[in-house]
C-alpha positions in Angstrom: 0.0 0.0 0.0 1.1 3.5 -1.1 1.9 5.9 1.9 0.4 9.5 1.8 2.5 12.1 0.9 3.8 14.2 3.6 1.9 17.3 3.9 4.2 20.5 2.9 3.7 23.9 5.0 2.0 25.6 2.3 -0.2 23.0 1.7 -1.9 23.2 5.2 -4.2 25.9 4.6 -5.9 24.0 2.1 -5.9 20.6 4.5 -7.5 22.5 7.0 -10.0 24.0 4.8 -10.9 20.8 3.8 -10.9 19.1 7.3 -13.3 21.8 8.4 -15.7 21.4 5.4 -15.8 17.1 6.0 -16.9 18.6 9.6 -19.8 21.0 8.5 -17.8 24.0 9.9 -17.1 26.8 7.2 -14.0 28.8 7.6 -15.6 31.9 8.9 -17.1 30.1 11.4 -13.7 28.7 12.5 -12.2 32.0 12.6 -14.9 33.0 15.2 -14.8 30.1 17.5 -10.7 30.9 17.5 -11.3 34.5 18.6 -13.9 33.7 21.1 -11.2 31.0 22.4 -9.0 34.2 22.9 -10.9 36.1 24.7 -12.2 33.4 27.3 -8.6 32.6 27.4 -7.5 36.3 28.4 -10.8 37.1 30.7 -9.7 33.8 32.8 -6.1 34.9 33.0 -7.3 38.1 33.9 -9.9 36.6 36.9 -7.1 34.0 38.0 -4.5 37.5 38.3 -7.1 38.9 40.5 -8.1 36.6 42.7 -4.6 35.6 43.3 -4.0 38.8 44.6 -6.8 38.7 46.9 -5.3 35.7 48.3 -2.3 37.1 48.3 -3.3 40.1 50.1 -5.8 38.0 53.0 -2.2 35.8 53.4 -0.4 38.9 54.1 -2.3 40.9 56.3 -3.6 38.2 58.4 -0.1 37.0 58.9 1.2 40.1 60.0 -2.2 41.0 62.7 -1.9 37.1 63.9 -0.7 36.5 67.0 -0.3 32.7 66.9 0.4 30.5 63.9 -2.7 28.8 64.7 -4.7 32.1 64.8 -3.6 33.3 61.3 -4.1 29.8 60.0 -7.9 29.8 61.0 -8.2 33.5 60.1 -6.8 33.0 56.1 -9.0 29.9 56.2 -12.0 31.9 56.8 -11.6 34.3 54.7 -10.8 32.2 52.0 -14.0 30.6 52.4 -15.5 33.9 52.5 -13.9 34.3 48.8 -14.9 30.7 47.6 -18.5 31.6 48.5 -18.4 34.4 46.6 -17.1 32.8 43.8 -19.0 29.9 44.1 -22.6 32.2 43.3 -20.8 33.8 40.6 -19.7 30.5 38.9 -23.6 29.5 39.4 -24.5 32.9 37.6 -22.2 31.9 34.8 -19.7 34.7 36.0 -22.6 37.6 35.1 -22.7 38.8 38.6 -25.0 38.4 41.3 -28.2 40.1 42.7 -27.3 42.1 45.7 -29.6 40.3 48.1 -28.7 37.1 47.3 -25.1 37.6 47.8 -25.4 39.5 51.0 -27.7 36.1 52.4 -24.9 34.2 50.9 -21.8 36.2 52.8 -24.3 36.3 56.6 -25.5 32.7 56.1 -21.8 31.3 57.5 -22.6 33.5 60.8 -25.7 32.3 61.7 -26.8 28.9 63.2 -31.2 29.5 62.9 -32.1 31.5 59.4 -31.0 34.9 59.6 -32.8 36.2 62.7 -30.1 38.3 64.1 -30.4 40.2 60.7 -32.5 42.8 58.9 -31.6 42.7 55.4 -34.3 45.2 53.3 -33.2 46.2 49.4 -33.9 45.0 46.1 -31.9 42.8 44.5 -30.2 44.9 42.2 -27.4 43.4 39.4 -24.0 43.4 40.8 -21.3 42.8 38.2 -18.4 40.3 39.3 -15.4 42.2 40.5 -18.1 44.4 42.9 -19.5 41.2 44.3 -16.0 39.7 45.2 -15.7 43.0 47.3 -18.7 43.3 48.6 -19.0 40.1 49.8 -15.4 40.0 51.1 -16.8 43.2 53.0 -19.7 41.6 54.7 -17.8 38.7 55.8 -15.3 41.4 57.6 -18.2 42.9 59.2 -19.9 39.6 60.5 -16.3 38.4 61.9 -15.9 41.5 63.7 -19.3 41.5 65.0 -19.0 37.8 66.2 -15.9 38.6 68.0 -16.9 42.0 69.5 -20.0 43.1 68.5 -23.9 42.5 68.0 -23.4 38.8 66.7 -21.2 37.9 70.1 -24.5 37.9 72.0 -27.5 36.3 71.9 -29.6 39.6 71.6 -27.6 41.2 69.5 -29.2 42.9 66.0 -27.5 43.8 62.5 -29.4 46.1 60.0 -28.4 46.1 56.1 -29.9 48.2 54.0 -28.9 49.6 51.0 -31.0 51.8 48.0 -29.8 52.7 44.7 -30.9 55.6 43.3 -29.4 59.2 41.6 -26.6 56.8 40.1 -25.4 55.8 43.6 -25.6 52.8 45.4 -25.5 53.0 49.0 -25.5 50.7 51.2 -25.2 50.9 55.5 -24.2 48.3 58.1 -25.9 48.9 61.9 -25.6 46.9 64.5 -27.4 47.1 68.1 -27.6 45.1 71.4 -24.2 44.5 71.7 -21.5 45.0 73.9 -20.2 48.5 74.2 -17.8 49.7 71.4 -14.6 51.5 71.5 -12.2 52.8 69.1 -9.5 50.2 68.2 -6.1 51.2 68.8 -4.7 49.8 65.1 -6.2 49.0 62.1 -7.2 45.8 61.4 -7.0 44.1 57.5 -10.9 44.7 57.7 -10.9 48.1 58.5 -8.4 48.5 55.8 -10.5 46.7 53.7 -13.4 48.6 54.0 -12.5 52.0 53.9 -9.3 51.9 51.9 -9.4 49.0 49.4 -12.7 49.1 48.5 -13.0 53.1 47.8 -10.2 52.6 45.3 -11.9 49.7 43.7 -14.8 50.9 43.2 -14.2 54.5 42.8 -16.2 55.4 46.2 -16.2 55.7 49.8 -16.7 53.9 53.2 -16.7 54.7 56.4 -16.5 52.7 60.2 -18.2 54.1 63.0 -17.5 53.1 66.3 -20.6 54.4 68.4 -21.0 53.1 71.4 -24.6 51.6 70.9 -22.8 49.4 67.7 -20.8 49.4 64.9 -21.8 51.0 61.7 -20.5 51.3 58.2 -22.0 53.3 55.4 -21.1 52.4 51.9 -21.5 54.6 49.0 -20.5 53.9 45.2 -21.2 54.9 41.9 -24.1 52.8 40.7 -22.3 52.9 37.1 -19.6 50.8 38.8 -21.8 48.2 40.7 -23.4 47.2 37.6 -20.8 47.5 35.1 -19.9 44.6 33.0 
């Protein structure tokens, strides 16, 4: 039997023609598919980048504010649960983003052991793109530790309040907690507070702010609504 000719390199264009013509596939059609494979190629390199420097940054701050080996290693564990939730809803959502209500529910449900009656949680479940949820979500989950360690969520009677509106092209959203323990000023920063009011303003192009009143915790949240939603 005669062997095949070896193919020569100018003669591949026209192979592959062929191949995609024996496969229904016109060339066009080929061309499009390869471009799309591009893009989904760059838009995951780009999420992997990120996310890798979330988990670089969790890593480092929770090393440095650790006072045991065993504290930071249940504190980065935590937190990157915190981010796998997050990620989780947006892999279910096909990486569109995620309605605000359901990801707050998402980031409080870890905290609580009966439903979420320690919580008041009253907005509409606005579209939140994907890089917005991750931070949002990472917010919330800095907010419930803090308040199971020293605030509302530490007692039994304690009381958080989440609302947010969005409206006049901001979205604004505030954090309240009540029936807790008295609170007073920390003496440092902690990575949440650094979080909240510096790494998420120059995400997202706005501004938080803690306030340690003595009747609870609160944090108001306000961000261009143009940013929340964009794609």
């Amino acid at each position: 039997m005669d062997k095949a000719s070896p193919r020569r390199p100018e003669d591949e264009p026209d192979y592959l023609k062929e191949l995609l013509a024996k496969a229904g596939i016109d060339e066009q059609a080929h061309t499009l598919a390869t471009n799309l494979q591009e893009v989904v190629i760059g838009e995951l390199h780009h999420r992997v980048k990120n996310t890798l420097a979330i988990v670089s940054a969790i890593t480092s701050q929770s090393l440095k504010s650790a006072r045991s080996l065993e504290e930071a290693g249940n504190t980065i564990g935590d937190r990157l649960h915190a981010l796998g939730v997050a990620q989780d809803l947006l892999v279910r959502e096909r990486w569109t983003g995620a309605g605000c209500r359901t990801l707050i529910e998402s980031a409080v449900k870890a905290f609580q052991s009966k439903g979420l009656d320690q919580f008041e949680i009253v907005g509409e479940n606005i579209a939140v793109s994907s890089g917005p949820a991750v931070s949002l979500s990472m917010v919330i989950h800095e907010l419930c530790t803090n308040a199971v360690k020293h605030g509302a969520l530490s007692v039994p009677d304690g009381y958080v309040s989440i609302l947010w509106t969005a409206a006049d092209d901001r979205f604004k959203l505030r954090w309240k907690e009540s029936g807790g323990p008295p609170v007073e000023q920390p003496t440092r920063k902690s990575f949440g507070s650094r979080l909240i009011e510096q790494a998420l303003p120059g995400q997202m192009q706005g501004e938080a702010r803690l306030r340690f009143e003595a009747d609870g915790l609160s944090c108001e949240v306000n961000i261009p609504l143009s940013i929340i939603q964009e794609r």
